[in-house]
Wavefront OBJ file of the C-alpha trace (Angstrom):
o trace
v 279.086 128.442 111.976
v 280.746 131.124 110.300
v 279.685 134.983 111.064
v 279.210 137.292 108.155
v 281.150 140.731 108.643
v 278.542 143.878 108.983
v 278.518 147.043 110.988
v 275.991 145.889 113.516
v 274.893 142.685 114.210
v 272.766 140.691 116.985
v 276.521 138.581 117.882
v 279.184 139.708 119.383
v 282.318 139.647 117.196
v 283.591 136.879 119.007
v 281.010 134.215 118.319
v 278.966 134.697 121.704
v 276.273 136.437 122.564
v 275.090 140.289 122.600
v 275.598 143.254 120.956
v 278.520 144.584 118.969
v 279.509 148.329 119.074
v 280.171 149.850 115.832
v 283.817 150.524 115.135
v 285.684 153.264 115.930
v 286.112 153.987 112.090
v 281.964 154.202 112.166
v 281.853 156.347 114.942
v 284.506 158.774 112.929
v 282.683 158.795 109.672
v 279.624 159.603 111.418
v 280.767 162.557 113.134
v 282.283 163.458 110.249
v 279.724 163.680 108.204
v 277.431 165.509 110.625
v 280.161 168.235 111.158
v 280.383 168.926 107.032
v 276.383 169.046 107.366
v 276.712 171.429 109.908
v 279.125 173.529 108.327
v 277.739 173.433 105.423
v 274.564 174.830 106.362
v 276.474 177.567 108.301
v 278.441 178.422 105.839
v 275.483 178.032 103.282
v 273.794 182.068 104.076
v 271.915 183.107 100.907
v 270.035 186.375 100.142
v 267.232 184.898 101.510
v 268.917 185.204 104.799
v 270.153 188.709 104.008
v 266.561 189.292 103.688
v 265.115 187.917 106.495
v 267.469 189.597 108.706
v 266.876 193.098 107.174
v 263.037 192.012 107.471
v 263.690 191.555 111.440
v 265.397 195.541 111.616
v 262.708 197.303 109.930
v 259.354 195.362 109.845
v 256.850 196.285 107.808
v 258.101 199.339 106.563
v 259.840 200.004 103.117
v 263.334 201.068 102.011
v 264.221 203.292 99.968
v 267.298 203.114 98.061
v 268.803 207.095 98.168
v 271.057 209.308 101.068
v 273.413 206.572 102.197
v 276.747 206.145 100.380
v 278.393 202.896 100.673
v 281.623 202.794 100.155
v 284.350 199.834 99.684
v 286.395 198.281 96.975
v 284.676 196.485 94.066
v 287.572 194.060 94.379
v 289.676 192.632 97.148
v 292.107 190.200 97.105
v 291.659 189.318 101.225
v 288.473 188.893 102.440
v 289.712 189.097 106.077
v 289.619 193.001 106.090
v 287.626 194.340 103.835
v 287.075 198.394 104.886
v 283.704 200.473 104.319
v 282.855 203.475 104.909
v 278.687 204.498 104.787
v 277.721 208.002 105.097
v 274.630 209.663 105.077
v 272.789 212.971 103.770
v 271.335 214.382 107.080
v 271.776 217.715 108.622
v 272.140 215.489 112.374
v 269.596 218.143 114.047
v 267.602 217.263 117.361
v 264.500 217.494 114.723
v 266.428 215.282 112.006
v 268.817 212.677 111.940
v 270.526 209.547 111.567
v 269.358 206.698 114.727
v 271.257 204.166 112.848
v 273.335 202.608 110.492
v 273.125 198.784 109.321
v 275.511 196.322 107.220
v 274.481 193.331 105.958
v 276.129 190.788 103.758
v 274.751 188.199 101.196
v 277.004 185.115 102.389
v 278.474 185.334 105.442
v 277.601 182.514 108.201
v 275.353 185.899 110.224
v 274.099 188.616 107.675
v 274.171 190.421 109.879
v 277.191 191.990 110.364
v 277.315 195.625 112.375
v 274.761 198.083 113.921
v 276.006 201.832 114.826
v 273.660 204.144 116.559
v 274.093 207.620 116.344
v 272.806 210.866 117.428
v 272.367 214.517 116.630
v 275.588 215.492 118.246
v 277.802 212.710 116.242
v 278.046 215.742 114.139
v 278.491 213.697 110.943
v 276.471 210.223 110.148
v 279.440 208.545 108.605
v 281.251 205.705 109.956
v 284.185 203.328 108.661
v 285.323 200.084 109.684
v 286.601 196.457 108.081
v 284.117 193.645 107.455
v 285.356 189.898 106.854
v 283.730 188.846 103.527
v 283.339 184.583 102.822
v 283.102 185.169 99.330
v 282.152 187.085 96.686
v 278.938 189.114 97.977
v 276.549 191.615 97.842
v 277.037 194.263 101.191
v 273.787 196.570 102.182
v 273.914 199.576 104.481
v 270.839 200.476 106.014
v 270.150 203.746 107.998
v 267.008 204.401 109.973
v 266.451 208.405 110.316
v 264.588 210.042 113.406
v 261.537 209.974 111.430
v 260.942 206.967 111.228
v 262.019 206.036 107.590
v 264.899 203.763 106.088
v 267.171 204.701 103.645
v 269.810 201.768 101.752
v 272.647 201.545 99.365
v 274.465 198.233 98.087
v 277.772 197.009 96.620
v 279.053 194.170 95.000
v 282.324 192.975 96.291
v 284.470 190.420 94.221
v 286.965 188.451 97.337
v 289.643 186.720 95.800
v 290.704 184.723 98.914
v 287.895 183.831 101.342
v 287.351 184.235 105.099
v 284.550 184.090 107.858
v 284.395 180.118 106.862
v 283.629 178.196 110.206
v 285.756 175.263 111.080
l 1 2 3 4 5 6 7 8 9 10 11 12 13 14 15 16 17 18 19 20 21 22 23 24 25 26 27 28 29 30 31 32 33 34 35 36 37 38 39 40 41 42 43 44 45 46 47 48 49 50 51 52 53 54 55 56 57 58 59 60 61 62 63 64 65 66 67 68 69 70 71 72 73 74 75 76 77 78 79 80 81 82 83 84 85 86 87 88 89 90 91 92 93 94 95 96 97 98 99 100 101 102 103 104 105 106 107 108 109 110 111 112 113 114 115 116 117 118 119 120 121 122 123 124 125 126 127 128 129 130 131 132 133 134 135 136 137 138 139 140 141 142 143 144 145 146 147 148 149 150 151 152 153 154 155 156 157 158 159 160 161 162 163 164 165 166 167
């Protein structure tokens, strides 16, 4: 009797009895294919994400676009260091000033991408560093002041060559 070939069957490939293991080609593909689904819902961040995680910082309350400046290029050829620099209109009293400063991203693998907390005696609320950008994005600074209220700014950034892709 002759055996037809499939992935799994009830006989063993040699004719007797058992079980045959998939092949190692199966086992390959397989894990394959779950580490591109993986990845690709990693790599997959949306606004909706963006949103959520700006929804988790500040609750309930509303914010209101005015007295932050974001500042990076509008275009960048390497999204491995993209600089920023977000300041804010506050006169960094004991009475009023800046707690915080958030960035967010639109489609990075984590949104979320930096938290700085300041204080009256920074002096200044500005503060600069370099982001890594996936793609072409959208970038949201977020500062929460000592009363209580939240203040944004955004910028679209064009990246010409990618990073922050998982692997």
């Amino acid at each position: 009797m002759r055996h037809m070939p499939c992935r799994f069957s009830l006989s063993a490939p040699s004719g007797g009895e058992g079980i045959s293991w998939p092949t190692r080609r199966l086992i390959l593909s397989t894990a394959g294919g779950m580490g591109l689904a993986l990845f690709a819902s990693a790599a997959g961040a949306t606004e909706a994400a963006m949103a959520e995680a700006i929804r988790e910082l500040i609750g309930e309350t509303t914010v209101t676009p005015g007295k932050v400046k974001l500042e990076l290029p509008s275009i960048v050829e390497n999204g491995n260091t993209v600089p920023l620099t977000v300041s804010v209109e506050s006169p960094m009293t004991e009475a009023d000033h800046v707690e915080s400063i958030h960035i967010f991203n639109q489609k990075n693998p984590q949104p979320y991408v930096a938290a700085f907390h300041l204080g009256p005696r920074a002096g200044k609320a500005r503060v600069a560093t370099r982001i890594r950008l996936a793609d072409t994005q959208r970038v949201v600074a977020i500062a929460r002041l000592s009363d209580g209220s939240f203040w944004s700014d955004g910028a679209d950034v064009i990246v010409t060559l990618a990073a922050c892709t998982e692997q």
